[in-house]
N, C-alpha and C positions, 0 to 999 in steps of 0.2 A: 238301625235305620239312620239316614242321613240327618242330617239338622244343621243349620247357620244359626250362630250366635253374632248376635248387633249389639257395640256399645259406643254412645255417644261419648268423643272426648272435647270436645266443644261446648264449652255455656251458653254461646248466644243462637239464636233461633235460626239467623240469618249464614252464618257460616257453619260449613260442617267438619268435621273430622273424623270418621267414623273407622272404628276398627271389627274387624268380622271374620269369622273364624268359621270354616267350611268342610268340616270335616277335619285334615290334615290340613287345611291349607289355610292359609292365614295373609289377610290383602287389607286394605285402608282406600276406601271412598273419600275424595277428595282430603286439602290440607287446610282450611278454611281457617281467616282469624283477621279479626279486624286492623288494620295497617295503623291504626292508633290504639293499642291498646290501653295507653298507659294514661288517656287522659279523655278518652271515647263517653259517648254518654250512650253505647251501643245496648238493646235491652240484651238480658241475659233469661236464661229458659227460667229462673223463676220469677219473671215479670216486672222485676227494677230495674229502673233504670243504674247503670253503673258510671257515677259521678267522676268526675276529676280528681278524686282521692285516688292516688295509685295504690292503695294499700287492699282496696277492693274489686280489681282488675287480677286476675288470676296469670298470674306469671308463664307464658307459653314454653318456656323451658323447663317448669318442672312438671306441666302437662304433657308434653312431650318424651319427657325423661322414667313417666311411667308404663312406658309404652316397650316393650322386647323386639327393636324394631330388627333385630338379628333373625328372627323367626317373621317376617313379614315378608313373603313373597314378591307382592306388586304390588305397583298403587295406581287408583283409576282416577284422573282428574277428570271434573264435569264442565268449570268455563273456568274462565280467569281469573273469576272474583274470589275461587276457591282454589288461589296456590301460594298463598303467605307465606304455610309453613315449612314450603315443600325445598328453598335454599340450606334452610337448616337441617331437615331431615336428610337429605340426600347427602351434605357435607360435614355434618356434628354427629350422627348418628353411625350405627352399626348397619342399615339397609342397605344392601347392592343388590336390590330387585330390580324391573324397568319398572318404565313410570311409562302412563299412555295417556294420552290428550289427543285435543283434534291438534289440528297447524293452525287455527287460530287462536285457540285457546290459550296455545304455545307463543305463539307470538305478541298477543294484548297482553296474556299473563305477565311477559317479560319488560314491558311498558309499564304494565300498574306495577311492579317490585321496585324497577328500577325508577319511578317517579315516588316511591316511596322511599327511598334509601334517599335520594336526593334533598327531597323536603327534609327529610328528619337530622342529616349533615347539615342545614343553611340554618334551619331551629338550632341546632345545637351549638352552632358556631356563635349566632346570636347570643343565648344565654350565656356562653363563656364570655364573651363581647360583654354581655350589661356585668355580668358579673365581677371582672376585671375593673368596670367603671366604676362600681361603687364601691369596691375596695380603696379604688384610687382617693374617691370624696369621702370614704370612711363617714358615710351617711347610715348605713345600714336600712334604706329605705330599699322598698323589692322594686323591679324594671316594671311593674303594674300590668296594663296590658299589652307589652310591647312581642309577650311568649307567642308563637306563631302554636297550631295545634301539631303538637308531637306525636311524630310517626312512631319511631323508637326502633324501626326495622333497618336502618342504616350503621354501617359501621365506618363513617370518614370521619369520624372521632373517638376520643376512649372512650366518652359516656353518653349517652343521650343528659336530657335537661330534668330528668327526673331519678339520674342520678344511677340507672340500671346499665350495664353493655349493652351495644347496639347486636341482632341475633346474626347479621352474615352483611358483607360489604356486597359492592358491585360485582366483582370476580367470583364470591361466591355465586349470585345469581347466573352468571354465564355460564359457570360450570354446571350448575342445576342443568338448565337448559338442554345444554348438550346430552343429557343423559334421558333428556322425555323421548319418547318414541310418537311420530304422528300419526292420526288415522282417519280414516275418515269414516263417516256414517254409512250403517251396515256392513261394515267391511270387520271380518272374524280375525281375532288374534287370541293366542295360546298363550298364555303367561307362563302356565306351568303344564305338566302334563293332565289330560280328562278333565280342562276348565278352559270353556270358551269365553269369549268375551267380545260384545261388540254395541252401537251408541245409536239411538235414536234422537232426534234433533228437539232438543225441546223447547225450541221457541225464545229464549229469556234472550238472548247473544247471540250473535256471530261468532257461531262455531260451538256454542252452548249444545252439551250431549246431556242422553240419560243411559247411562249404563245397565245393561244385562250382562248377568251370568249365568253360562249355561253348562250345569254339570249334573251328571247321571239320566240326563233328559229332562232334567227340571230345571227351570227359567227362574229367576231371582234379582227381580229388577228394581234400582235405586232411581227413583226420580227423585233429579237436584232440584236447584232454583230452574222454574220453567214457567211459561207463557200460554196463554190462551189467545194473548192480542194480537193477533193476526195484521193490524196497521202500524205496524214498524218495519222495519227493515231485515229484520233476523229470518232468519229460513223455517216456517211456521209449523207447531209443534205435530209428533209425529203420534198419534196416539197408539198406532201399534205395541208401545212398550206395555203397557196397559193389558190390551188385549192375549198376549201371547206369555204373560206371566203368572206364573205360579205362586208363587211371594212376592207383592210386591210391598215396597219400605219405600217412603213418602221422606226425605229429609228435611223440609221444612214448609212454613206459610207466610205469606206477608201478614205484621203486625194486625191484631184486631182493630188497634187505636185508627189503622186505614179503613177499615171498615164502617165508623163511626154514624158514617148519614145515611138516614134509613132511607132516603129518597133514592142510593144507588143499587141498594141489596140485590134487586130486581133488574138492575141494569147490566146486559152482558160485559165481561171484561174489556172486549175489543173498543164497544162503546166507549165506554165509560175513559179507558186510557185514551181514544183519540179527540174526546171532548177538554180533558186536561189539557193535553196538549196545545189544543187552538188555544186554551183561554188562556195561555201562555204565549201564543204568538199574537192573539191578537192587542194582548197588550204592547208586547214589543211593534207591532206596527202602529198603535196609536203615538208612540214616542217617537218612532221614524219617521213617521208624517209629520210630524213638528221639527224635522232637522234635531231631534237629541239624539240622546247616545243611551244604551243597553247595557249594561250586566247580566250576565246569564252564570251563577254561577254552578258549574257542574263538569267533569272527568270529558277530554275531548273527544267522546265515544259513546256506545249507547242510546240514551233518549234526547241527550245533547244534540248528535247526529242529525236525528229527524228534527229538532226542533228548528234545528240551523239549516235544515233542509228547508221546513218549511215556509221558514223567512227568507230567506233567499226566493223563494217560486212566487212568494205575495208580493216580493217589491217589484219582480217584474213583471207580473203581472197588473199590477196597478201601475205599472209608470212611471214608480217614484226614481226618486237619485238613490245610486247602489252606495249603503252605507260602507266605511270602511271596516270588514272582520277583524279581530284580531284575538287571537289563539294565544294565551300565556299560559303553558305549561312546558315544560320537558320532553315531553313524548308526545304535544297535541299535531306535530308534523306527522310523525309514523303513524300513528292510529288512526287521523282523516286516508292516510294515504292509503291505507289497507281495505279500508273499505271499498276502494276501486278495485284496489287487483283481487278480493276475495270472491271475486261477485260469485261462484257457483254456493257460496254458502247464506246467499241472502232471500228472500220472499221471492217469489214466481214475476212479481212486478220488475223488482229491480233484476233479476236474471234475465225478461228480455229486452233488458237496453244492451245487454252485451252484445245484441246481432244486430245492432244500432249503431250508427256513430255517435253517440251520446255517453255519459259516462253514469253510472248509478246515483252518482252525489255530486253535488253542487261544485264541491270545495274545489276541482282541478279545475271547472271551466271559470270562476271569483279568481283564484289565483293567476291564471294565464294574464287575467285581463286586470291585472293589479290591484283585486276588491281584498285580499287573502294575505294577510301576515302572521306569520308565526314569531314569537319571539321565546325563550326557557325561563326569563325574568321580567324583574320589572330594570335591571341594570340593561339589560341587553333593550329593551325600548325606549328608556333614554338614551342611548344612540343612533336609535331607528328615525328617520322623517318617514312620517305616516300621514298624508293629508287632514287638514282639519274639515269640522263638518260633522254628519251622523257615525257614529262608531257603536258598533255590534261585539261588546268584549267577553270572551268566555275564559273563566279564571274557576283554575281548578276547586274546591272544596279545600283542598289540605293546605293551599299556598293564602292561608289567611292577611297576611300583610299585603299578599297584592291587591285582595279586594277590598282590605282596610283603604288603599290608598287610593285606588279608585273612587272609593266611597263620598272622602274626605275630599280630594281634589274635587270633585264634581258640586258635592254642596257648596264649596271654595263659589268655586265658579258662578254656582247660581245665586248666590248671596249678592256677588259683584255686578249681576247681570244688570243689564239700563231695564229702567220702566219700561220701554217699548217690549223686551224680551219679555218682562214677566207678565203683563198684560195680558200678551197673545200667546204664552206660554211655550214659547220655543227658542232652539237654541239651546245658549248653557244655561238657561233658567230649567229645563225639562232633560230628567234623566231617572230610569229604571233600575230596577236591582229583580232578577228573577231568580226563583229559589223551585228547583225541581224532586229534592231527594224525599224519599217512601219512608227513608229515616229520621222519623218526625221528631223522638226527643234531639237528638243531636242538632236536628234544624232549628229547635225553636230554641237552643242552647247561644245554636250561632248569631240569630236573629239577636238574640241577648247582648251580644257581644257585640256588633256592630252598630247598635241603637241607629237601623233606620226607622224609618215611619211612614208615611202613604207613597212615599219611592218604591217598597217590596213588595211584591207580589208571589206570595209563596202558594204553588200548588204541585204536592208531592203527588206523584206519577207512580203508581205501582206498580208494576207489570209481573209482579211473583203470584202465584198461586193462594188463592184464599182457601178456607177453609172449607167453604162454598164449592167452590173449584174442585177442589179432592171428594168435596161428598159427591157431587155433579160428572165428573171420568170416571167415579167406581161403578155406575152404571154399564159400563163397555168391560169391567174387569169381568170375565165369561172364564176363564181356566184360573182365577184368582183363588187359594184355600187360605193363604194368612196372606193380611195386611197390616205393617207395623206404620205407626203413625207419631211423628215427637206428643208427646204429653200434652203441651197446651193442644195440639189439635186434637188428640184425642177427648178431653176435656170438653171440646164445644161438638163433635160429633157425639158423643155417648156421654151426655155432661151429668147422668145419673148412674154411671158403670153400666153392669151387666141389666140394670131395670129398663135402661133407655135403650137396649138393644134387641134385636129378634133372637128367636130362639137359638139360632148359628150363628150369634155374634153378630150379624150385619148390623147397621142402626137401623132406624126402626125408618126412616125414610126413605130406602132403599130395599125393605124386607121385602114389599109386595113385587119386586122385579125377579124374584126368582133365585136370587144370589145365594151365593153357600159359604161364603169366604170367613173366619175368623179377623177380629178386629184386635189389635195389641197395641199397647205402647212403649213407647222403650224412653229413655230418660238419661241425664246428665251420671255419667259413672254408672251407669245400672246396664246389666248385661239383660238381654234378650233374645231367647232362644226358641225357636220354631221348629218343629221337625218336617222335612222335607218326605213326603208318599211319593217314594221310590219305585212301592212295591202292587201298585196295581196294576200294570199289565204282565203276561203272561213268560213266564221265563224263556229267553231264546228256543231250547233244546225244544220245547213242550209246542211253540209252535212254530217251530221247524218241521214238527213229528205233524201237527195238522195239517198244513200246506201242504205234504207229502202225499197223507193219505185221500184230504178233498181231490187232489191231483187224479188221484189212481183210480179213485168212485167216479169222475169225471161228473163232479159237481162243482157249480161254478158256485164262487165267494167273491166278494169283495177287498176287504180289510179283514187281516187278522193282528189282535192285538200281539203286542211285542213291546219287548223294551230292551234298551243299549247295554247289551254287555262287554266292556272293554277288555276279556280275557278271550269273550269267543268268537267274537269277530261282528259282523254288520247285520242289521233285523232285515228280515225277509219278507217282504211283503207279497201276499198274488194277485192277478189278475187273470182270470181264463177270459177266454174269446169266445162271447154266447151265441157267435154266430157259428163256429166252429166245433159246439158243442149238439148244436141242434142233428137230427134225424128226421130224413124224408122219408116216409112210406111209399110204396108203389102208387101210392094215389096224389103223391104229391102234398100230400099232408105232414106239417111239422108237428115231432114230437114234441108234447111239454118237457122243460128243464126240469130236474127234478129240483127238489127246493135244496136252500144251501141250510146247513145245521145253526140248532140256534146260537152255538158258540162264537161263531163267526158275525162281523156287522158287514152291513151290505149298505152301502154309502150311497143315494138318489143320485142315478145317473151314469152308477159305474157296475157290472157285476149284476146286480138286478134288472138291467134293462140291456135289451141286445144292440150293442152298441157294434157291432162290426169291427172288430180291433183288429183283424187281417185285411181290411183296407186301408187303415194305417199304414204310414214310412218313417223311419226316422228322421228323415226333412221336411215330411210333414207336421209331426209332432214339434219338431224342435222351433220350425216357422211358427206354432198358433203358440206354442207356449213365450215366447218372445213377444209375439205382437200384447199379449196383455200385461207385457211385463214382467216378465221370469226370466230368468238366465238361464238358457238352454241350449246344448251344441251337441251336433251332431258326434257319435263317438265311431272307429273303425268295427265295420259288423254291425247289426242289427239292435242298435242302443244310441241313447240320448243320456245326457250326461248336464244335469238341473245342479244349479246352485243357487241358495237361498238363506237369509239368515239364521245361524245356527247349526248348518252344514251343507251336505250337497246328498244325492242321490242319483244313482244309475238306471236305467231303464233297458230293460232287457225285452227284444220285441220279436222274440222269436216264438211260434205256435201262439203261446198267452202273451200276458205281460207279467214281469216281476219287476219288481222295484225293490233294489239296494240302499238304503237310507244310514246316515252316519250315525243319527239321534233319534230318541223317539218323538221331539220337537218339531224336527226337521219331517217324520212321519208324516203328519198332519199338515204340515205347509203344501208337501209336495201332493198328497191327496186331493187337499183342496183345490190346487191347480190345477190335476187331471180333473177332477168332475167339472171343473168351469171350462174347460180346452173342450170336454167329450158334450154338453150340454149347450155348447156355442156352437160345435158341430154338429150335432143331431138336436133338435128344439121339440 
């Protein structure tokens, strides 16, 4: 019998690495790892926090090094935030698989490496910089807090500041690159031979997928980081993946400690992120309104995005003076600008301004009209003249000296400000600092570090999957037998094992829906293995041998089970035509059909009821199966020729119908389409 082994090579909850074993085949779900490892306060799966001691940060090279990446076929990337590891594996390792991501994924991914490689060279530069200094003054006093927060993924020097090699320079990331293959949603690729592969959109990013794989007719779906919020900008989750899965494995949840107020438990995801959010811009428009100035600190991408969307559409809509933007990162050029040209991969909102003369985001029509500057540093904006007045600053997370300086400069400022300013609280006496990240110890790390005080406004924005979330989609898991779920989630679903579960593993809050699915968890180094039922439909030969015979009795069926054998070629499905089966007596009386055997299923609508299939055409079928969404075309001769995720099928429309199907996945899809095509046509 078939079976997938799951083993997590990742600690922390939020990035994944996962390696999986398919029988012979052997492939890696995402390369995930925090871009600071060595000084991150990122929690790890057993619940601590991982402090600034490097000694307790698990070195990603010798995580990586126990992996046999010579026997790894392919690797499935799911968004950007999950491809850290993937410069070094593709150029330090023994892998020469592909690698598959969407083209966004491929593209941001290549902005967040290379904005990490950059940070973690200008930190390193610095500490050799202090260090040299105090050799010089032979003080042996430390540079205090001068350390910028260390990436440690850069290689523009020999060490990073903590004293480890940097894992791959810039050249390596570009060589990576070149070796991802792009793909888009729904769209099937082969990795190897009898394993398909293809991504449902999961909501979290622009261009954020959930991977299925489909082998022997069995469906085995990885949902990454994914979204429920439907009020952002990303292309809204796709829960087919859910639905059409046989195994499906959950890679992770946003932290409990997001969970904490019970006032939101109750409140749906979408809600709830697009209420952060205002009370994040409405703050920034009470400082705009006063002529100050904003910090926003957060990655030029993502929740940022909408947020600097949404201040943008409030100042004009109120009338106010357009503050001046200004973008200090690296890559916060490329990644605004993507957003415009990406548009098929964003929400149903932003895809129709594309038939608009309008552009999806702010940022091209601010820049045109001179509100929009970008600068890489804080060197490159002291040479910039940037108008004085209201100023809206977004400074990345990792570039902590820039918001040190902002910080610092700005209290400057208001300390100097005249009476009149402070009085009425405007000007440079008034200035914000907003903090958005879901990764709360590290935020309240930073908060630490920059000691401001009723300036911040921190309200971390989740938009990952709660634990809520995963118990709430297993509802629609309908072809689900095993669900793997990381530990802490399993923990708050069945937080008493097998006592808090129904008698088939479901939890006990989903048992009365009818579900059958086994519940597992799988864990940091701990393999997990499921066996894939291969073997419940009917062996080719066996019914081949029925179809043949129902055929000859001139009894009509429906659906005969079947399943895909790769040695003997395509499952065979029938359909008789029960208008063509019927007999007129001299009296003009139709004969009854005789009944179809119980072996056989008879699907509402097709086969059971006389549906006239010799009034059928192949351009008629092919026209209703398109109009609701099916890919269908005409084939030469008397056939339609369906493709759908997981594979395609033939339709053979001569006397009955038969249908060729590549999978037994694909079986099911295509059936459903015929009953909804013959059920829209006869009511």
């Amino acid at each position: 019998m078939a079976s997938i082994s799951v083993i997590s090579f990742s600690p922390y909850e939020r990035y994944h690495l996962l390696l999986c074993e398919l029988d012979d085949t052997m492939f890696v779900v995402d390369c995930g790892w925090p871009t600071d490892p060595y000084s991150s306060t990122h929690t790890a799966e057993n619940g601590k926090s991982n402090t600034t001691s490097g000694d307790t940060t698990p070195d990603p090279r010798s995580v990586v090094s126990t992996i046999n990446w010579a026997r790894v076929d392919f690797i499935l990337v799911s968004n950007h935030e999950q491809m850290t590891l993937l410069p070094y594996i593709t150029e330090y390792t023994e892998f020469s698989g592909p690698v598959y991501a969407t083209e966004p994924a491929k593209v941001y991914g290549r902005c967040v490496l290379e904005a990490g490689a950059e940070f973690a060279e200008r930190a390193s530069t610095a500490h050799a910089n202090s260090r040299q200094y105090e050799q010089l003054l032979a003080t042996g006093s430390s540079s205090g807090g001068g350390h910028s927060r260390q990436s440690g993924f850069g290689k523009g020097s020999s060490s990073s500041s903590n004293g480890r090699t940097p894992l791959y320079s810039q050249q390596d990331i570009a060589a990576a690159m070149e070796k991802v293959t792009d793909v888009r949603h729904n769209e099937m690729v082969s990795p190897v031979p009898f394993v398909q592969a293809y991504t449902r959109s999961s909501g979290y990013c622009i261009g954020g997928a959930n991977w299925t794989i489909e082998y022997k007719g069995h469906r085995t779906a990885f949902v990454s980081t994914s979204s429920f919020a439907a009020c952002l900008h990303p292309q809204a989750w796709d829960g087919r993946v859910l639905s059409e899965a046989n195994v499906i494995v959950f890679c992770d949840a946003s932290d409990a400690s997001s969970e904490s107020d019970a006032s939101e438990v109750s409140v749906p995801q979408n809600i709830q992120v697009s209420q952060r959010i205002n009370q994040l811009c409405s703050t920034a428009m009470a400082t705009l309104r006063q002529r100050g100035r904003v910090l926003l600190i957060g990655e030029p991408y993502g929740v940022t995005q909408d947020i600097l969307q949404l201040v943008a559409e409030n100042v004009t809509s109120l009338n106010l003076p357009v503050p001046q933007f200004i973008v200090v990162s690296p890559v916060g050029e490329r990644t605004l600008q993507y957003g415009n040209i990406m548009g098929e991969w964003l929400c149903e909102a932003k895809q129709s301004l594309l038939y608009l003369p309008e552009y999806p985001f702010a940022d091209k029509d601010l820049r045109q009209k001179g509100h929009l500057h970008f600068v890489r540093s804080l060197t490159d904006l002291a040479t910039m003249k940037v108008p004085q007045g209201a100023w809206f600053v977004v400074a990345s997370p990792q570039d902590v000296p820039a918001i040190e300086h902002f910080i610092q400069l700005w209290k400057r400022d208001a300390s100097n400000s005249s009476g009149a300013d402070v009085a009425t609280g405007s000007g440079a006496a008034r200035f914000s600092v907003l903090m958005h990240s879901d990764d709360i110890a590290w935020a309240q790390a930073l908060v630490r570090r920059l000691s401001v005080g009723s300036e911040l406004a921190y309200v971390p924005v989740s938009c990952r999957l709660t634990f809520r979330n995963i118990e709430q989609s297993l509802a629609s898991a309908e072809r689900a037998q095993q669900v793997l779920v990381p530990s802490d989630v399993f923990a708050r679903l069945a937080p008493a094992g097998e006592a808090a579960a129904g008698s088939s593993g479901v939890p006990r809050s989903l048992a009365a829906s009818g579900l059958e699915f086994k519940l597992f968890e799988y864990s940091y180094l701990q393999a997990t293995t499921v066996d894939l039922d291969t073997d419940r439909h009917l062996p080719l030969s066996i019914q081949k041998e029925m179809t043949h015979q129902m055929r000859a009795s001139g009894k009509q069926h429906a659906v005969v089970e079947g399943t895909l054998s790769f040695a003997a070629g395509k499952i065979r499905l029938g359909l008789e035509d029960a208008g063509s089966r019927e007999q007129t007596s001299e009296t003009g009386t139709a004969a009854p059909s005789t009944a179809a055997p119980a072996n056989s299923k008879s699907g509402p609508g097709i086969g059971a009821a006389k549906m006239g299939l010799a009034l059928w055409t192949p351009e008629r079928l092919a026209s209703e199966l398109n109009d609701i969404g099916v890919n269908a075309a005409v084939l030469d001769g008397a056939g339609v020729r369906i493709v759908v995720p997981g594979g395609s099928a033939t339709v053979h429309m001569r006397g009955g119908w038969a249908v060729d199907c590549t999978s037994t996945g694909t079986q099911w899809t295509v059936v459903a389409s015929l009953r909804q095509v013959l059920k829209l046509a006869h009511p």
